[in-house]
N, C-alpha and C positions, 0 to 999 in steps of 0.2 A: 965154551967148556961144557963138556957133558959130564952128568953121573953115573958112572957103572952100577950094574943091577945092586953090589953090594953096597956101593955109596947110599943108593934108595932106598934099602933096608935098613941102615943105619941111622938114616933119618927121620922113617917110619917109625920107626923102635922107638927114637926119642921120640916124636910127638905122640904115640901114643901114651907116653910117659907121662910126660907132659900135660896131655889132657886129664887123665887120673891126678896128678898131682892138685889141677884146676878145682877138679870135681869135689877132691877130699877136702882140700882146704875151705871150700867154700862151703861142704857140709858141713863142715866142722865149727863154723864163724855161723851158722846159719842152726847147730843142735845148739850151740854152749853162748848167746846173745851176746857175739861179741863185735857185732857190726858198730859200737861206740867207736870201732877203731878206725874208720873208713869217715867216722861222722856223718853218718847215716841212722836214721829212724830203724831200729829193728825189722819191723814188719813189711817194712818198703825193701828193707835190703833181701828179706826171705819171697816176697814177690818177685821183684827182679831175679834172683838167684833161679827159683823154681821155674818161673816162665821165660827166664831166656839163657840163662848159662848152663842150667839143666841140659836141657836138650840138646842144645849146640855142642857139649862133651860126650853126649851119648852117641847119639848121631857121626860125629866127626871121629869119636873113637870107633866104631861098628865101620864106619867107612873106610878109617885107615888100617884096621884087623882082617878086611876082606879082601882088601886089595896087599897086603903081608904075605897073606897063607893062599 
């Protein structure tokens, strides 16, 4: 089974969605110290956060916005 060009797009669409949604949430647990919820050390979760989900939404969102448009 294939996807038509619009199937691709609509997929795109969501995960760029998706990745934002990653990014916010994680800003958000990461401005307002609420990594108690994961039962994680704050500062452990704002290192991880920063040096590796950071990037990986930026990146994978830049990637999936250029191959969209």
């Amino acid at each position: 089974m294939r996807l038509t060009d619009y199937g691709k797009r609509v997929i795109m669409t969501a995960s760029v969605i998706l990745l934002a949604a990653i990014f916010v949430l994680g800003a958000i647990v990461c401005l307002f110290d609420l990594a108690y919820a994961f039962r994680i050390n704050q500062q452990a979760y704002n290192v991880l956060f920063i040096v590796a989900v950071m990037p990986l939404c930026v990146i994978g969102g830049k990637e999936l916005l250029s191959r969209l448009f």
